[in-house]
C-alpha positions in Angstrom: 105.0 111.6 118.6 101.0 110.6 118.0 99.7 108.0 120.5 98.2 104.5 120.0 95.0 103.6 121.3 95.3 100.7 123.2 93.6 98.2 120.9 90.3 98.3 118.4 91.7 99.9 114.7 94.9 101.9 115.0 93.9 105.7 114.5 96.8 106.8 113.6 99.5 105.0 112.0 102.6 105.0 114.3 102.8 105.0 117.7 105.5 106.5 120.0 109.1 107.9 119.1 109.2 104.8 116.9 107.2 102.1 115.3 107.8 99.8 117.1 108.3 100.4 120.8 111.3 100.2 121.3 112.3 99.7 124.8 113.8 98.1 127.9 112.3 94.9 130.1 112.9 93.4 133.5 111.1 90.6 135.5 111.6 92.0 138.8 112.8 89.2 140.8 113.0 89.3 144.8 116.2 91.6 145.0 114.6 93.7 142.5 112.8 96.7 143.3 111.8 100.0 142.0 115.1 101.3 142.5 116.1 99.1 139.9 113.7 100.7 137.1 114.7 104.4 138.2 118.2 103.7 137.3 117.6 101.6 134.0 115.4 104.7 132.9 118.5 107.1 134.2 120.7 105.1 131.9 118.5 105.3 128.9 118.5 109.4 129.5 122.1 109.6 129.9 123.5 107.2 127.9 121.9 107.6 124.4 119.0 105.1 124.0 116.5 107.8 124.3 117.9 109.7 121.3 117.6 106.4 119.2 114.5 106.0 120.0 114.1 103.5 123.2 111.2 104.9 125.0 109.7 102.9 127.2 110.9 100.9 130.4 109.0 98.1 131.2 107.9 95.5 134.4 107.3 92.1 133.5 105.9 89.4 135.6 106.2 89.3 140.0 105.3 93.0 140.2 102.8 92.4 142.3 101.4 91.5 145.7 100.1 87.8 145.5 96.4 89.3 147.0 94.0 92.2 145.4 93.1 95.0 148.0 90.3 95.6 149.6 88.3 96.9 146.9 89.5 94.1 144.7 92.4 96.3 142.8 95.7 94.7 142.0 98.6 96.5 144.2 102.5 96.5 143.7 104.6 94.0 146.3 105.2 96.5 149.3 108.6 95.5 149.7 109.7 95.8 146.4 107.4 98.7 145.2 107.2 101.3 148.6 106.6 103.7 146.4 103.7 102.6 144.6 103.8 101.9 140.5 102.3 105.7 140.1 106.2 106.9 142.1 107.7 104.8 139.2 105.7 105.7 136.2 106.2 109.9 137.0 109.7 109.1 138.0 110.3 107.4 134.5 108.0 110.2 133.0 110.1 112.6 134.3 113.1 111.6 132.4 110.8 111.7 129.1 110.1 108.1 129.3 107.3 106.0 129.4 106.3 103.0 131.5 104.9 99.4 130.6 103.4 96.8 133.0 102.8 92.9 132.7 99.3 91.3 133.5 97.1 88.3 132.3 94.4 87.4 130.5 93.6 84.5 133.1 92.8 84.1 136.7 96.5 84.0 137.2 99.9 85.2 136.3 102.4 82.6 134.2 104.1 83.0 137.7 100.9 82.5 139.9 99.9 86.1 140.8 96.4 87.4 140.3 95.1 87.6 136.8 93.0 90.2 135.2 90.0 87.7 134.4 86.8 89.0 135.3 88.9 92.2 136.7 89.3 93.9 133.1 87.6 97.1 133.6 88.9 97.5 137.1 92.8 96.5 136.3 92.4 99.0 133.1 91.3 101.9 135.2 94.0 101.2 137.8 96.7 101.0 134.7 95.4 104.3 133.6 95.3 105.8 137.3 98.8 104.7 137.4 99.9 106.6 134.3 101.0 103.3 132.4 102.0 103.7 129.2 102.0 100.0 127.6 100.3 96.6 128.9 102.1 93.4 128.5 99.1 90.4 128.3 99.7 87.6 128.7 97.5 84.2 128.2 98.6 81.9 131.2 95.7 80.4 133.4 92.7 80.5 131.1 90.4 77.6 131.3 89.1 77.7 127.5 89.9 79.4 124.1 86.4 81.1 124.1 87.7 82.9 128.0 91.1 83.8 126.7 89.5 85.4 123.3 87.1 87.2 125.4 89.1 88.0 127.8 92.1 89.7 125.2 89.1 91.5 123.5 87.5 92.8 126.6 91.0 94.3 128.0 91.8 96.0 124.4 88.1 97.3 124.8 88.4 98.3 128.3 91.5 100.2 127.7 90.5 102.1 125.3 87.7 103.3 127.3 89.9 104.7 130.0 91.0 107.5 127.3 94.9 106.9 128.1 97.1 105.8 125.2 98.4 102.7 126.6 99.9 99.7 124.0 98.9 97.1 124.0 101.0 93.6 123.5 98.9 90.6 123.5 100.4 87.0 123.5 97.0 85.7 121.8 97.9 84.1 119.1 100.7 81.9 120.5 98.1 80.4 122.9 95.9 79.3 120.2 98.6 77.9 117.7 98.4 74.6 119.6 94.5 74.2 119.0 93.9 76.2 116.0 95.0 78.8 113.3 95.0 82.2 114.5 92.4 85.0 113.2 95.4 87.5 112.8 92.6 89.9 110.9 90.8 89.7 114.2 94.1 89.8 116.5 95.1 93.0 114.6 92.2 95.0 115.3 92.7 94.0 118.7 96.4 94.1 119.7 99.5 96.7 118.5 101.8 93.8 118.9 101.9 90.1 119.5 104.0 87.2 120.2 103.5 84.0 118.1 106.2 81.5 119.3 108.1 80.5 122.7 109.9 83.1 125.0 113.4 84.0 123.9 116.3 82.8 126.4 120.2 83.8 126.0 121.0 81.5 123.3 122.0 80.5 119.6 119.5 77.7 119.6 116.6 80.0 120.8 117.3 82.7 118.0 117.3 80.0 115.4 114.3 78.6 116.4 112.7 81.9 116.3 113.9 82.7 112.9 113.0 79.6 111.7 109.3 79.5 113.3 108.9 82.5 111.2 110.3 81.7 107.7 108.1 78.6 108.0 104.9 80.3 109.2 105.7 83.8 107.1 103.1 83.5 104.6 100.5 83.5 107.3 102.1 86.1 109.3 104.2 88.9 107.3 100.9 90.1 105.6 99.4 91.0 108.5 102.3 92.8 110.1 101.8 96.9 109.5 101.2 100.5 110.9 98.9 99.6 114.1 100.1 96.0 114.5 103.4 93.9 114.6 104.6 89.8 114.9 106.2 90.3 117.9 109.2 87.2 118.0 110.2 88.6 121.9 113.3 90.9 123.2 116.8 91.1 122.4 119.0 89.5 124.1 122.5 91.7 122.8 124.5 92.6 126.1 123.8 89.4 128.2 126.1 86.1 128.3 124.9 83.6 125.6 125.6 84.9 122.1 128.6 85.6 120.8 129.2 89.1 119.0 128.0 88.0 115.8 125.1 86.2 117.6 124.4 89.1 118.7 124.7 91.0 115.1 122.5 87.9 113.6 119.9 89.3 116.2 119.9 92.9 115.3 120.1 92.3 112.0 117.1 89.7 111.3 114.9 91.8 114.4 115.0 94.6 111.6 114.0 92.2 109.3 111.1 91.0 110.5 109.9 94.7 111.9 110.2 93.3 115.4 109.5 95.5 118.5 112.9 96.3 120.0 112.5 95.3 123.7 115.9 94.6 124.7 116.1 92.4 127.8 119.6 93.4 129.6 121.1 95.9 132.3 122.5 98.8 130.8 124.6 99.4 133.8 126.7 97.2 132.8 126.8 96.4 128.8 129.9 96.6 126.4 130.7 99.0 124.5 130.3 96.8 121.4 126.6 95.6 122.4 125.4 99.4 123.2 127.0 100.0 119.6 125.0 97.6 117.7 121.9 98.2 119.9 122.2 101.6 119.1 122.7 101.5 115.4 121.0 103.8 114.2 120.6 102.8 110.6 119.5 99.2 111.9 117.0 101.4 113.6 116.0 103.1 110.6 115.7 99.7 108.9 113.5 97.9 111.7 111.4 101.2 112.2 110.7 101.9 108.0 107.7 103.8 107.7 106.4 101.7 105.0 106.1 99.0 107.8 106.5 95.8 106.1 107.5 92.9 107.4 110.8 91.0 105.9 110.5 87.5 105.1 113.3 85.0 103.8 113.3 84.1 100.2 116.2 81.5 99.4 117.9 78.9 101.8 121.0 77.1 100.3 124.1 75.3 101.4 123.7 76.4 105.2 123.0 80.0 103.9 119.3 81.9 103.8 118.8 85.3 102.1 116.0 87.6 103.5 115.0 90.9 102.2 112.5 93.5 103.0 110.5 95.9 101.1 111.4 99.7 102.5 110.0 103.2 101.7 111.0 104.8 98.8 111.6 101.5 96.6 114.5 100.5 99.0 115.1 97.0 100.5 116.9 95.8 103.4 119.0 92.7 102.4 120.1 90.1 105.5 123.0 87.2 104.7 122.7 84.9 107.1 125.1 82.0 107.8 124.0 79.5 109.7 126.9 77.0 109.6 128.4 77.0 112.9 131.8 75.8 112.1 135.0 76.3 110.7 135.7 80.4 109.1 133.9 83.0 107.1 132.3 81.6 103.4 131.3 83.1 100.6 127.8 83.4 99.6 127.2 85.0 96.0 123.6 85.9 94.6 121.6 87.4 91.9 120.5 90.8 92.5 117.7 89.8 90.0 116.0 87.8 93.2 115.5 91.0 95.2 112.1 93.0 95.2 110.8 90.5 92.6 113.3 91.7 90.4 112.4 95.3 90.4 115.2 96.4 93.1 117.9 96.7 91.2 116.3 97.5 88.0 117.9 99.4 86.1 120.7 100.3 89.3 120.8 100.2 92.7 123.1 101.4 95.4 123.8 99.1 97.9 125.3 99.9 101.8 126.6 97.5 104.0 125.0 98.5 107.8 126.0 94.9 109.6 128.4 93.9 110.8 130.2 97.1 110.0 129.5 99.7 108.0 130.6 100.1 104.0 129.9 101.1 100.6 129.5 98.5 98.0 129.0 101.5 95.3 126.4 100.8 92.1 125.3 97.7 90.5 122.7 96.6 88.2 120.0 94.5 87.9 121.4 91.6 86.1 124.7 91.7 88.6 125.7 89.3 91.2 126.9 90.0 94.8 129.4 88.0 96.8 129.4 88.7 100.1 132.0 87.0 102.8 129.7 86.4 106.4 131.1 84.6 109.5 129.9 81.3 111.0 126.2 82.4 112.8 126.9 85.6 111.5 125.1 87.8 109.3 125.7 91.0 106.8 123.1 93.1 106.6 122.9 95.5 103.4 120.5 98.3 102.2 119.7 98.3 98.4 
């Protein structure tokens, strides 16, 4: 697989196994330690997430100690880290992995440790010494919008200049929605991913608000979403407590959608069988990493019921059914397939294959046939056309 650089104009036009990184995430909490990250990345060699394409295992925030050392470098928490992050990253390297970090624009952490401001060069190099393979960035702590532009620009800049392919995931844009519109032409040449909204938690409520942050927002944000740089609406959260299994399909499904980066947020010693299923679907996969790499966006919302499509290589679209009633049974939702790729995706036929929540063959239609599809409460079908 090519590398990325970490920010200025993608030079090539995929980075890693997949376009969008997929991979695992853990704030490393007190008990935590590195321990912890050796065995998530045992699991993903062992147990099948490699071979679909998750790739990198990553640290969020509390890595660190809460002081620089003596020459001003950020260092790991001794207690949690013995090792060192460079044990960890040739430890997950070793299983043909690759390792991501957290830091922050500002002058500290979203959870009070040091920041990277005025320290970009320096925490770059150190990233790089470290062999990190991806840089979470996030905005916390920084006194203006001038500092944290700077400051996102400077880091993309400054790792870049180490020579390492190291992503580069920038939370930029969802510090300036507040004050002003994001420059996503700007962002892009900047940053391979970035979030736009609030962090995801273990809920219903917290999917649906992301999903419906982004049809609201999509015509300032699918445009810009592409080979090099991706709306990033935060991890999945298939395997944990909160959603229920078609929750958990609804995720999957509308995360391929949208061309999210799949970061799932979970412990994979200890998932279900059915969430290690749909997480490792690999025709989801193949929807969410299309080499085409445009981003879905919804197109109809009636009677509790939205229909999202998007455009796929070779004149294919992926087709989501989403039902967001939350009550009472299943309910039918029939529809044109004249609405799909501006009328041009079933024209003259089309073969459509259902992918979510199970997989089956709905055979050939034509363009000026309708589709009724039965989809559970929260649930969603997903469908290839």
């Amino acid at each position: 697989p090519a590398p990325v650089p970490a920010g200025g104009q993608a030079r090539v036009p995929r980075y890693g196994t997949v376009h969008a990184a997929t991979a695992l995430c853990f704030v490393p909490h007190v008990v935590s330690s590195e321990r912890l990250f050796m065995e998530m990345a045992d699991a993903m060699a062992a147990d099948g997430w490699q071979d679909v394409g998750y790739e990198y295992v990553c640290i969020d925030d509390c890595w660190m100690a809460p002081t620089r050392d003596a020459c001003g470098r950020l260092q790991p928490d001794p207690q949690r880290f013995p090792g060192g992050i460079r044990k960890l990253a040739d430890y997950v390297h070793s299983k043909g992995l690759k390792l991501g970090i957290y830091s922050d624009v500002g002058n500290r952490t979203c959870a009070g440790f040091p920041g990277s401001y005025n320290h970009y060069e320096l925490d770059a190099q150190t990233f790089a010494s470290w062999g990190v393979d991806l840089l979470k960035f996030d905005g916390c702590n920084s006194d203006t919008l001038e500092l944290l532009a700077e400051g996102y620009r400077n880091m993309s800049l400054a790792l870049n200049r180490t020579g390492r392919s190291i992503v580069y995931s920038c939370e930029w844009p969802f510090y300036l929605r507040p004050v002003q519109q994001p420059n996503y032409t700007e962002i892009k040449q900047y940053c391979n991913h970035w979030r736009n909204f609030f962090d995801v938690s273990d809920s219903w409520s917290s999917i649906k608000s992301i999903l419906d942050w982004t049809a609201i927002h999509q015509d300032s944000i699918v445009k810009i979403a592409g080979p090099g740089g991706w709306n990033d609406p935060d991890m999945a959260m298939i395997g944990n407590f909160g959603l229920s299994q078609e929750q958990a399909v609804t995720q999957m499904a509308m995360w391929a959608i949208m061309a999210a980066p799949l970061f799932m947020s979970n412990d994979l010693r200890d998932i279900s069988a059915e969430a290690k299923g749909l997480l490792q679907n690999k025709e989801v996969i193949a929807i969410n990493q299309d080499p085409l790499g445009k981003q879905g966006y919804r197109i109809t919302k009636d009677d509790n019921f939205e229909l999202w499509e998007r455009p796929l290589s070779g004149r294919a679209h992926a087709v989501a059914v989403l039902n967001r009633q939350e009550i009472g049974g299943p309910r039918n939702f029939t529809f044109s397939l004249a609405f799909l790729g501006n009328g041009l995706a079933c024209n003259p036929m089309c073969s459509i294959q259902q992918l979510l929540p199970a997989s089956r063959d709905w055979g050939l239609h034509n363009w000026v046939s309708s589709l009724s599809v039965e989809v559970n409460p929260t649930g969603t079908m997903l469908l290839k056309v």
